[in-house]
C-alpha positions as CSV (number, residue, x, y, z in Angstrom):
1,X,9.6,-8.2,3.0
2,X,12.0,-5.2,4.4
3,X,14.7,-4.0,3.2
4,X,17.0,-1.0,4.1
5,X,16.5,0.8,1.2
6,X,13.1,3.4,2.4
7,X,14.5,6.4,-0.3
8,X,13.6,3.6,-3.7
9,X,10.0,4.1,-3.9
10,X,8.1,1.1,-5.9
11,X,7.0,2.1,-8.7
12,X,3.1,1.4,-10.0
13,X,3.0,-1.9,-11.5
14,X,-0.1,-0.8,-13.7
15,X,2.1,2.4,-15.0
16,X,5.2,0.4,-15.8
17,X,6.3,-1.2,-18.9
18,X,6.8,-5.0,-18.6
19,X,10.0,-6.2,-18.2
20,X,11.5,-7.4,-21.4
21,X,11.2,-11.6,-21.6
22,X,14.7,-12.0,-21.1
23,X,16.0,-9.4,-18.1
24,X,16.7,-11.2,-15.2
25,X,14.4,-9.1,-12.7
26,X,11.4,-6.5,-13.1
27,X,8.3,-9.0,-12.3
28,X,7.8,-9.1,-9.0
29,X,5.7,-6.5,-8.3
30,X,3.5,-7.9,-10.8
31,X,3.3,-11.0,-9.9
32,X,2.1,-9.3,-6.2
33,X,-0.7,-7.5,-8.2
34,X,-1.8,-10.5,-9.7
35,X,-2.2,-12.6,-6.6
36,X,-2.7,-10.6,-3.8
37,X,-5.9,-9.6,-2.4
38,X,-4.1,-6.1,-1.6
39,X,-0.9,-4.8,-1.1
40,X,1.0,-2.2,0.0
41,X,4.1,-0.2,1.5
42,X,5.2,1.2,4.8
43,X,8.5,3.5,5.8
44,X,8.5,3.1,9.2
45,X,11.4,4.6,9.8
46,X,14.3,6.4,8.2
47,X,16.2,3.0,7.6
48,X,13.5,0.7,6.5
49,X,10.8,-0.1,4.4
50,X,8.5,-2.7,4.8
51,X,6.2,-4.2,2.0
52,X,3.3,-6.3,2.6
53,X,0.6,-8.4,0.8
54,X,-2.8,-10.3,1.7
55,X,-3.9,-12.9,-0.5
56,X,-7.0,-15.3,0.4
57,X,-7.0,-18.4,1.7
């Protein structure tokens, strides 16, 4: 996924508090952690940010 928002660093899904059972957003990254072989992000340039996941087959 990219969006153009490359200043918001993600933060670390292991350091943050989960998001409270009824707040409409605050899982995803979490859900990426919990699935994905490995993940990551990429500023490639000063308008975008681009972040990526592997999962096995």
């Amino acid at each position: 996924m990219t969006d153009t928002r490359p200043e918001r660093l993600l933060p670390d899904p292991a350091a943050a508090e989960p998001a409270p059972p009824d707040a409409p957003s605050g899982r995803g990254l979490l859900l990426v952690t919990a699935y994905a072989d490995r993940w990551g992000c990429e500023t490639r340039d000063t308008c975008t940010k681009t972040v990526w996941a592997e999962c096995a087959l």
